[in-house]
C-alpha positions in Angstrom: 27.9 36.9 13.2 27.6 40.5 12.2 26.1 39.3 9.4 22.9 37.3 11.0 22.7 40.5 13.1 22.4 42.5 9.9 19.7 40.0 8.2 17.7 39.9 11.4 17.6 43.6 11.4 16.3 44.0 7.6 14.4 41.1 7.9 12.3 42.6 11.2 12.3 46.3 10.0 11.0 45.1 6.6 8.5 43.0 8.1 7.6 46.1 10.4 7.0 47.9 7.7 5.3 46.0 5.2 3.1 43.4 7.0 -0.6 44.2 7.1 -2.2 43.3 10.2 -5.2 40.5 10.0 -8.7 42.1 9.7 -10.4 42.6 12.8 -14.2 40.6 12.3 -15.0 41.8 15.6 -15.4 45.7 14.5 -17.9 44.9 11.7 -21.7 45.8 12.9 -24.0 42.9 13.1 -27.0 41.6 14.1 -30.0 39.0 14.8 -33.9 39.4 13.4 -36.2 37.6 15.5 -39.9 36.7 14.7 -41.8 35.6 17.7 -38.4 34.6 19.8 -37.4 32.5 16.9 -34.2 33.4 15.5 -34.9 34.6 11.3 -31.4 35.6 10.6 -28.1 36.8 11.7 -26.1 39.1 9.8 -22.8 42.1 9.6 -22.2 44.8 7.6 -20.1 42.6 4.8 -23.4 40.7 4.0 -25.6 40.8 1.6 -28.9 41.0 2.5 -31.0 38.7 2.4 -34.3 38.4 1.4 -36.4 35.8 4.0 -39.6 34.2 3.0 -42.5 33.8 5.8 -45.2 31.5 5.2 -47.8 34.5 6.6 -47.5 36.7 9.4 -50.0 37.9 11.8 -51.1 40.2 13.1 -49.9 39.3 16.7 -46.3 38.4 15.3 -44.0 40.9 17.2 -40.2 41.2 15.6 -37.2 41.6 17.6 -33.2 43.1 16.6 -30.5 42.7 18.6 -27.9 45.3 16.8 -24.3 45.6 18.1 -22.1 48.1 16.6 -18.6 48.7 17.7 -18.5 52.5 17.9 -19.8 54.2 20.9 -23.3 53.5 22.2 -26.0 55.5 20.5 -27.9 57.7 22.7 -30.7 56.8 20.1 -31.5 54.2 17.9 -34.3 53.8 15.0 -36.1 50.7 13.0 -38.1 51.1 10.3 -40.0 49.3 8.8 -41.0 50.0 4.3 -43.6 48.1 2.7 -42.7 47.1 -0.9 -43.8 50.3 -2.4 -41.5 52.2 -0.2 -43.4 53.2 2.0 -42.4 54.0 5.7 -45.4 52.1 7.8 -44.1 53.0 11.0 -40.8 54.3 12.5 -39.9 53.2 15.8 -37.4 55.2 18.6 -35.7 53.2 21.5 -33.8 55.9 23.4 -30.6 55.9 25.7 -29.9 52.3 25.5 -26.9 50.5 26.7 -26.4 48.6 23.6 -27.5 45.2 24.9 -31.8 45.8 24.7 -33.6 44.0 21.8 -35.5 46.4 19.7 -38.9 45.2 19.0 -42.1 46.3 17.2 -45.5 44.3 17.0 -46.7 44.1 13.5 -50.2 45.1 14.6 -48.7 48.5 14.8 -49.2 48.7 10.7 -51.2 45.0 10.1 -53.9 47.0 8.5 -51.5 48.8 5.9 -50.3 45.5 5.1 -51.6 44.4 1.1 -51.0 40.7 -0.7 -47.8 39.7 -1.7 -46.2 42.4 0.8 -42.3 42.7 1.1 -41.3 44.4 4.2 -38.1 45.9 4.4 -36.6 46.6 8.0 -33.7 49.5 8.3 -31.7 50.4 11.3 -29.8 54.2 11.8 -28.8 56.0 14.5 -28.2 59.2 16.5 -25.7 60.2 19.1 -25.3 63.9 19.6 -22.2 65.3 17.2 -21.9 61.7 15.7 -24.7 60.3 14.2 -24.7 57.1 11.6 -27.6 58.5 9.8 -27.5 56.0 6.8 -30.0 53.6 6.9 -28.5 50.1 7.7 -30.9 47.6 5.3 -31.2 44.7 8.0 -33.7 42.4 6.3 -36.6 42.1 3.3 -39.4 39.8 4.5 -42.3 38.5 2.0 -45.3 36.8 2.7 
């Protein structure tokens, strides 16, 4: 008897000790690029990006991202949006939010700045007084 008592301790303080726990996939940042209410991608932090083809886009196309992060609520958040030179075209602010709004932008806002064969990149980053994620998240590369 004494010595299943013993085994069961060194078997559970080994365990203890050495077991990992499982990876928690609900702590990775994700998120959903829309284009005109229709769903263009879903994605997390462990992806690699992706780079989506559009057929065209026009000038009334408005894009929407629904980011969720895991860390405390940003007091502000920020989408930009890089043509394929690298240029910023615009850089947009939503402020205070609760962490459930969509971000959107209408592509009018930089339609004219817009050349053939363009590649848009879209990045995400963040501010929240003392703690700030101020590396640009790469969501998604459109090309049309």
């Amino acid at each position: 008897m004494k010595n299943i008592a013993l085994f069961l301790s060194v078997f559970f303080v080994t365990t203890f000790i050495f077991a990992k726990p499982a990876p928690k996939t609900d702590t990775i940042d994700s998120w959903e690029v829309y284009v005109n209410n229709k769903l263009l991608i879903t994605e997390n932090a462990k992806s690699k990006i992706k780079t989506i083809q559009l057929d065209m886009i026009s000038k009334s196309a408005v894009f929407a991202v629904n980011y969720t992060t895991f860390t405390p609520i940003p007091k502000t958040k920020y989408l930009e949006v890089v043509n394929k030179n690298g240029v910023v075209l615009k850089k947009y602010t939503f402020e205070d939010q609760s962490g459930s709004e969509q971000m959107s932008f209408k592509v009018a806002d930089f339609f004219d700045y817009l050349g053939e064969d363009e590649k848009l990149t879209i990045y995400y980053y963040e501010k929240s007084g003392k703690r700030s994620k101020t590396e640009k998240i790469k969501l998604v590369e459109v090309t049309f």
